[in-house]
VEXDREN-2710 file (C-alpha; in Angstrom, 1 decimal):
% VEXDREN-2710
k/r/px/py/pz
1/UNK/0.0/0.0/0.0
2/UNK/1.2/3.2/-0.7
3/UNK/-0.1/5.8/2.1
4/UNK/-0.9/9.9/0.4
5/UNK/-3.3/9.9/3.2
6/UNK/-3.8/13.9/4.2
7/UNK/-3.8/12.8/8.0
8/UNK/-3.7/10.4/10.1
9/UNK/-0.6/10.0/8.0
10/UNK/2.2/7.9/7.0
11/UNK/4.4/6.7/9.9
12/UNK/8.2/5.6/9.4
13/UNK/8.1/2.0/9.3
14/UNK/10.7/1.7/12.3
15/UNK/8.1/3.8/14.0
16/UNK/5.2/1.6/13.2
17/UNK/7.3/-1.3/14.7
18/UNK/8.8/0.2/18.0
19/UNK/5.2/1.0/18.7
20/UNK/3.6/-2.5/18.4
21/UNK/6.4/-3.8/20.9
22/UNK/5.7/-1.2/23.3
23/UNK/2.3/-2.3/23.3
24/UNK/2.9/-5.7/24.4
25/UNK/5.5/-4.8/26.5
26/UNK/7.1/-1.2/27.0
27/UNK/10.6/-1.3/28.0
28/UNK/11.0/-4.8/29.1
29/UNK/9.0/-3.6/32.2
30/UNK/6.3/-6.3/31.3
31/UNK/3.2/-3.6/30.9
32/UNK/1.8/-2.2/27.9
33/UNK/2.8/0.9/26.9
34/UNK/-1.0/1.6/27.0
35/UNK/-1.6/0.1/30.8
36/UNK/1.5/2.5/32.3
37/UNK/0.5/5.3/34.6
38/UNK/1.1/8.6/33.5
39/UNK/2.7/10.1/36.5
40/UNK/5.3/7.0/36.7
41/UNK/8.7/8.1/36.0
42/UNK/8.3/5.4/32.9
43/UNK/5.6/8.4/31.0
44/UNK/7.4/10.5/32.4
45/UNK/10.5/10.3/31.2
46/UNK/8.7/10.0/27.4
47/UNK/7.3/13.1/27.9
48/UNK/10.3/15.4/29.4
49/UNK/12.4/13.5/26.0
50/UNK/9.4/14.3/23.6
51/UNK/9.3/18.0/24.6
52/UNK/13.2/18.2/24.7
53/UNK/13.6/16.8/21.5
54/UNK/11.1/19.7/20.1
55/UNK/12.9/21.9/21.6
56/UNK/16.3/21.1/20.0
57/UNK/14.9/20.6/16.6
58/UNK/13.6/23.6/16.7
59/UNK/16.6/24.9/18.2
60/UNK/14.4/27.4/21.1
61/UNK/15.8/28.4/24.8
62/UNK/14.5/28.4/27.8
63/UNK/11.9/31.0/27.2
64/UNK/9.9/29.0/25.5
65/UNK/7.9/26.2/26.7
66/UNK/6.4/22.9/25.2
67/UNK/3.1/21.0/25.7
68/UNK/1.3/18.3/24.8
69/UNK/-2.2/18.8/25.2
70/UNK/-5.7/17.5/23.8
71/UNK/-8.5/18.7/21.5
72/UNK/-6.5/18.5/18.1
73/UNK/-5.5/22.1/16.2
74/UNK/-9.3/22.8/16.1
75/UNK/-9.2/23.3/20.0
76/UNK/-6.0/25.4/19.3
77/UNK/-8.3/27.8/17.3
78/UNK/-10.6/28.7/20.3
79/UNK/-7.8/28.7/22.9
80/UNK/-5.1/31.0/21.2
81/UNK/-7.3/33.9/21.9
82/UNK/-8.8/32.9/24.8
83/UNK/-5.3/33.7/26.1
84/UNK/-4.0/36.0/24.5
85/UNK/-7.1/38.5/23.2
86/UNK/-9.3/40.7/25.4
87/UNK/-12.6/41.6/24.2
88/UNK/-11.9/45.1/23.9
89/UNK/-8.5/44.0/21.5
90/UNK/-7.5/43.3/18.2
91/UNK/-5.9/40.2/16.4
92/UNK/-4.7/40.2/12.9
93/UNK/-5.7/37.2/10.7
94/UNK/-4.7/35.6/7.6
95/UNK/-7.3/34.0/5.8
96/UNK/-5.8/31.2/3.3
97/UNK/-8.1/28.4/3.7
98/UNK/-10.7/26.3/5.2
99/UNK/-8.4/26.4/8.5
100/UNK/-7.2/29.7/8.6
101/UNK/-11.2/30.4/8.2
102/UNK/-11.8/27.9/11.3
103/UNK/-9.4/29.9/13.2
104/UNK/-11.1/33.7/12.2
105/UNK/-14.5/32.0/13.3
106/UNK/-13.5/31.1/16.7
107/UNK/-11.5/34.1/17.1
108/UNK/-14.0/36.4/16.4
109/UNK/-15.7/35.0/20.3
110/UNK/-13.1/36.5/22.1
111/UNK/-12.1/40.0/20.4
112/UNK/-11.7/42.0/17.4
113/UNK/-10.3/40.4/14.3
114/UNK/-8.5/41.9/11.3
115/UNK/-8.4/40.3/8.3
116/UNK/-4.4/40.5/7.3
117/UNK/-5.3/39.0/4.1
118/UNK/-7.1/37.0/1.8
119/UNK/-7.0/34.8/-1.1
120/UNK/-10.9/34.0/-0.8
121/UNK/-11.4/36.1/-4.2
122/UNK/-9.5/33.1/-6.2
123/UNK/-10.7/30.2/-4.0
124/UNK/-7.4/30.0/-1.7
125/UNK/-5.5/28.6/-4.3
126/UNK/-2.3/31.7/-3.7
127/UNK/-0.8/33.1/-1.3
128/UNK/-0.9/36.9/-0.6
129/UNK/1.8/38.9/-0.9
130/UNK/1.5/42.0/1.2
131/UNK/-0.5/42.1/4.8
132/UNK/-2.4/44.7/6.3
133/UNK/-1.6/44.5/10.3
134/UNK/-2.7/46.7/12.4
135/UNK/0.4/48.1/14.6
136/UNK/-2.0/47.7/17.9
137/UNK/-2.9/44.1/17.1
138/UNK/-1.9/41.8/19.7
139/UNK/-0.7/39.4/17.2
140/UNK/-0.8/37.8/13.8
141/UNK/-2.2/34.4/13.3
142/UNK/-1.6/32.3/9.9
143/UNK/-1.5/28.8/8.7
144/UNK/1.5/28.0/7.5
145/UNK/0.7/25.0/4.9
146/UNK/-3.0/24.8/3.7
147/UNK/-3.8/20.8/3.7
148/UNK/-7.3/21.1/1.9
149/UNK/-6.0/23.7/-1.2
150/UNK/-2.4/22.6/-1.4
151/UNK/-0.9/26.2/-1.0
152/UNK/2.2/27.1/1.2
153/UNK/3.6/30.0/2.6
154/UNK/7.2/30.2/1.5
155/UNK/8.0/33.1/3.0
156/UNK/7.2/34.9/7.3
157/UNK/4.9/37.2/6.8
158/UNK/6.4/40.9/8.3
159/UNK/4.5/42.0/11.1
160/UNK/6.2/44.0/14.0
161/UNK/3.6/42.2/16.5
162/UNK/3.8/38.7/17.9
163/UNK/3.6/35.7/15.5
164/UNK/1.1/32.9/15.8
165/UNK/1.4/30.1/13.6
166/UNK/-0.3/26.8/12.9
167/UNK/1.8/24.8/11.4
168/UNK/-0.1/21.1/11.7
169/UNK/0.7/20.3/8.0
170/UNK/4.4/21.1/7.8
171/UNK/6.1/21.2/10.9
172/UNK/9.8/19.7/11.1
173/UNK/9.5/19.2/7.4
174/UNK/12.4/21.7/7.0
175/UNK/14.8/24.1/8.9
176/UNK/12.9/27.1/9.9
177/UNK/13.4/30.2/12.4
178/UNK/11.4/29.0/14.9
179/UNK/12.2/31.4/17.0
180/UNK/10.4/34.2/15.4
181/UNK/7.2/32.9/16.6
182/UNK/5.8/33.7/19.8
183/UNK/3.2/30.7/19.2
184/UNK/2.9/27.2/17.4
185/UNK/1.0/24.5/17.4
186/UNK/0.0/21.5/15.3
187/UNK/-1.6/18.6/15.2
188/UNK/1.1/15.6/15.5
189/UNK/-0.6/13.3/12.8
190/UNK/1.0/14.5/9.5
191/UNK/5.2/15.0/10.3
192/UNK/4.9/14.2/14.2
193/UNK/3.4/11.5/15.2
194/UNK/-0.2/9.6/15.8
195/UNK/-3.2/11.4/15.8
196/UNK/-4.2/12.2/19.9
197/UNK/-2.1/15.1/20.6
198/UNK/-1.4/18.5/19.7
199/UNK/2.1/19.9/20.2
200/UNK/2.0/23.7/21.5
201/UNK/5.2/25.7/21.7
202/UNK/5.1/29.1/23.5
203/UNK/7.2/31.9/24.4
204/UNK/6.1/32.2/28.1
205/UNK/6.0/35.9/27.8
206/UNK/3.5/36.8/26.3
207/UNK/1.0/34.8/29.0
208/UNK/-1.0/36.3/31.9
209/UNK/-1.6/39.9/29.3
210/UNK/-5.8/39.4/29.1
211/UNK/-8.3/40.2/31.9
212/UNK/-10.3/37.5/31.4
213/UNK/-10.9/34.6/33.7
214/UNK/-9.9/31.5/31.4
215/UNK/-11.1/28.3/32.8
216/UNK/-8.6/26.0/34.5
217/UNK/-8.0/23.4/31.7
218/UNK/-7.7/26.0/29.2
219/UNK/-5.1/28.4/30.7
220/UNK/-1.8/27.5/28.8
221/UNK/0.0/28.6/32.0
222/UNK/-1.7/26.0/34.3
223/UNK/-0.5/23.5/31.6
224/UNK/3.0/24.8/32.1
225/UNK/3.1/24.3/35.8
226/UNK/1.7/21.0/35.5
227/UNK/4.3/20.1/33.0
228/UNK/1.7/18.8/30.3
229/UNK/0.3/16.6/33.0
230/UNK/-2.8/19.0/34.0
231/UNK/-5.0/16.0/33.7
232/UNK/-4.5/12.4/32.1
233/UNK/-2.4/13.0/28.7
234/UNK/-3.0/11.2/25.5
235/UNK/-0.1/8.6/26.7
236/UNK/-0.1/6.3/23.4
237/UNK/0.5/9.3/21.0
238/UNK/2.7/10.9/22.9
239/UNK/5.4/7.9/23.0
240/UNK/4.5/7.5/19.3
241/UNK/5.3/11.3/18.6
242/UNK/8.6/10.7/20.6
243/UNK/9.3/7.8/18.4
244/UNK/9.0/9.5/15.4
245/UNK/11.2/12.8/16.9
246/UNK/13.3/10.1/17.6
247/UNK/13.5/9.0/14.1
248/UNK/13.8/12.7/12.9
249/UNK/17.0/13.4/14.5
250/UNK/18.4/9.7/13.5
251/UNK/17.8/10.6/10.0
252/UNK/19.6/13.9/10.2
253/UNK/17.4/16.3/11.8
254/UNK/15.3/18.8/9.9
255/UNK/18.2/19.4/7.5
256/UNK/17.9/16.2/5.9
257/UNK/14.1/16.3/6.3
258/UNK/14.0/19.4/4.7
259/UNK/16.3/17.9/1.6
260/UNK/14.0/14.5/1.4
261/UNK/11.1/17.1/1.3
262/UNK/11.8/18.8/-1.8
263/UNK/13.2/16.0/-3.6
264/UNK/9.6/14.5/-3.3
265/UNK/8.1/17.6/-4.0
266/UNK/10.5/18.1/-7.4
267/UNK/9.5/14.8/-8.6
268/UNK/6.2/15.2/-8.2
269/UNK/5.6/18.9/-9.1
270/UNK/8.1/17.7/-12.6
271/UNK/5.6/14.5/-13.7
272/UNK/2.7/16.7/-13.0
273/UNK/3.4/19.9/-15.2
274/UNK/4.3/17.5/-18.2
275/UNK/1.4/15.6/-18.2
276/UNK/-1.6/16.7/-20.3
277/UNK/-4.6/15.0/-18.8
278/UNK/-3.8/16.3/-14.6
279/UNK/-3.2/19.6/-14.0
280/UNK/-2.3/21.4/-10.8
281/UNK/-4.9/23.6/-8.6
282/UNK/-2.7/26.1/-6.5
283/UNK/-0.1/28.4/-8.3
284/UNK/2.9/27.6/-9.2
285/UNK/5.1/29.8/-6.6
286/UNK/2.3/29.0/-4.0
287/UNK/2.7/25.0/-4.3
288/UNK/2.9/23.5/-0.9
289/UNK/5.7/20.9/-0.8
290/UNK/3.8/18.6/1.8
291/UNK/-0.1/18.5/-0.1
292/UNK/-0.1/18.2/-4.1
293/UNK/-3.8/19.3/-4.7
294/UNK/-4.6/18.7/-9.0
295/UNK/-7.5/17.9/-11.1
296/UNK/-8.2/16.0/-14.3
297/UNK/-9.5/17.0/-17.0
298/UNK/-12.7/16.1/-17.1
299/UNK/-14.8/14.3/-14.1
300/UNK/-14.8/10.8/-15.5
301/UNK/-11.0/11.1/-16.2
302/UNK/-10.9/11.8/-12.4
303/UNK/-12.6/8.2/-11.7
304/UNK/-11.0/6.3/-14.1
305/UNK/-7.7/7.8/-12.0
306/UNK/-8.8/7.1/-8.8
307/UNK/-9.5/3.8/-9.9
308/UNK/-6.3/3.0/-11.1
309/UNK/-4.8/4.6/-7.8
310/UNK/-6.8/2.4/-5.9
311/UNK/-6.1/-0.9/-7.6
312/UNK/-2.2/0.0/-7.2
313/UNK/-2.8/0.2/-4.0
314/UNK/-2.3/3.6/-3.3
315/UNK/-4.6/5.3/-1.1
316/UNK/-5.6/9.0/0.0
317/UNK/-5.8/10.4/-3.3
318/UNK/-8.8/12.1/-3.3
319/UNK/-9.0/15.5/-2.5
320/UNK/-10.6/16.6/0.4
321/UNK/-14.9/16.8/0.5
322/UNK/-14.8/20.8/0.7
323/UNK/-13.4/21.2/-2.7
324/UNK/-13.2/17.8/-4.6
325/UNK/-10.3/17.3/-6.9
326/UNK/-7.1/14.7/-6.6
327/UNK/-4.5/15.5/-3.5
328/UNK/-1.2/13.5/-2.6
329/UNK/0.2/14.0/0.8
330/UNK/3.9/13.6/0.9
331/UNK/4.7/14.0/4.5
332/UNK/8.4/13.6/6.4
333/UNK/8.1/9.9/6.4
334/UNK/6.8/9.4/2.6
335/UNK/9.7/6.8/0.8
336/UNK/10.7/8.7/-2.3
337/UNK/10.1/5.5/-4.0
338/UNK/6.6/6.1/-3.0
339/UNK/6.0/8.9/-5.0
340/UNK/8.3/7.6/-7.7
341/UNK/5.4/4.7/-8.1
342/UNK/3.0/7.3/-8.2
343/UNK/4.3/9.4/-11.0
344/UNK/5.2/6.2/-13.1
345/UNK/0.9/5.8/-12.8
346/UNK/0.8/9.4/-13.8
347/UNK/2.4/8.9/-17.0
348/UNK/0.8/5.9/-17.3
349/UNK/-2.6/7.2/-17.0
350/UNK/-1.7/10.1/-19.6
351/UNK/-0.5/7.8/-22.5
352/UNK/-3.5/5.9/-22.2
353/UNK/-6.0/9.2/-22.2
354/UNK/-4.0/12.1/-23.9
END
């Protein structure tokens, strides 16, 4: 099988197998990894690891902190500015996609928003080039990979107020300056793990600014007292996401991810843009190297290639319900071989129907 799932993702294989052990027994210590308590120094010690290893890939100090905490990115969208926005305050937005529109929604509850920009007048298939942010604004929020219309920022947007990012669809797919953000989070099923958690970094400062009373479980700075153990953590996914940091730094860190990343991206961007019968969706300078969104040519082309996908085995290639379409996932642990097989169907398919 080959995996272009969009999320829950592919896993590295060595991943996949360290898991299933650790389910029948986790460290030799004859429990599952799934029966251990998660204030033993056993979970523990998986979660200080998992949060240190963020840490150094992302090469951040000590005034930043990491969590692992429930509810997905979705949740993220409703407790960024429960934190960080009073009612009576402004946040700038991007608005890119179906998640960057999530996030404005949910936003809106707590404060003012500003929409930064927009690529809504071409159906979200660019990305702007020049913001509008308010100097007041408390900060700027954007999606850094859109997942649904295959577009990526390639570029930090200039904004001389505190950076917010979601970065669920490309984070540790490539060296970054992490450390101009004052916020990230993601969901860990695409580059980071099993689906289950969500990975929050934040630069402690900006905390404890609103006037608001935030209720216990949502107050970022309860979570950081409690070290990511406020109540019982997703304990599964969070030894897989360690696993798979693991893997990241065997494999040469975000330097060689970032390397592997483009390489699958280059192959697959080439096959497409010489084929006659699939065409691409986002622009050109816009592509986003994790999600290849394209269309045929015609609707029954499209299920004639799906078809052929799916007796090849290869799965996730439909694009996601919101705007239809074809979409290939190629995510940190994607084989290049992977999308090699894919691109030899490509051609395939356009011989036959050209």
């Amino acid at each position: 099988m080959y995996n272009f799932n969009s999320g829950p993702a592919v896993l590295p294989a060595e991943v996949l197998q360290q898991a299933s052990e650790a389910v029948l027994n986790f460290n030799n210590i004859g429990l599952s990894v799934l029966e251990i308590g998660h204030r033993t120094d056993w979970f523990v010690n998986v979660l200080e690891e998992s949060k240190s290893l963020v840490k150094e890939l992302m090469h951040l100090d000590e005034s930043y902190e990491v969590l692992y905490l429930h509810g997905g990115a979705t949740t993220q969208f409703m407790q960024v500015p429960l934190n960080l926005l009073d009612e009576d305050e402004t946040a700038a937005y991007c608005d890119n996609g179906i998640w960057g529109s999530k996030a404005i929604k949910e936003a809106k509850l707590f404060g003012n928003v500003h929409i930064a920009c927009s690529s809504k007048d071409q159906n979200h298939t660019y990305i702007p080039k020049e913001l509008s942010v308010p100097q007041h604004a408390k900060y700027l929020h954007y999606t850094t990979n859109n997942t649904v219309e295959g577009t990526q920022w390639h570029f930090i947007p200039e904004a001389n107020v505190p950076l917010v990012a979601d970065m669920s669809s490309d984070i540790f797919s490539c060296e970054f300056p992490f450390s101009k953000f004052s916020l990230i989070y993601a969901g860990a099923q695409k580059n980071a793990g099993a689906a289950g958690v969500t990975i929050v970094v934040i630069k402690k400062g900006i905390l404890g600014k609103v006037k608001r009373t935030i209720p216990t479980i949502l107050d970022y700075r309860n979570h950081i007292d409690a070290k990511s153990l406020l109540n019982t953590p997703p304990v599964f996914a969070i030894f897989v996401s360690l696993l798979t940091l693991r893997w990241i730094k065997k494999e040469g860190g975000l330097k060689e991810m970032e390397k592997r990343t483009h390489q699958r991206a280059d192959l697959f961007y080439e096959t497409l843009d010489s084929l006659s019968v699939l065409e691409g969706k986002a622009d050109r300078q816009d592509r986003s190297l994790m999600n290849a969104t394209f269309l045929a040519k015609t609707p029954e082309l499209e299920k004639l290639f799906l078809e052929e996908c799916k007796q090849n085995g290869m799965v996730g290639v439909k694009g996601h319900r919101s705007v239809g379409g074809l979409r290939v996932s190629m995510y940190n642990a994607m084989p290049l071989s992977s999308v090699q097989a894919l691109c030899d169907l490509m051609k395939t398919f356009d011989e036959k129907y050209s």
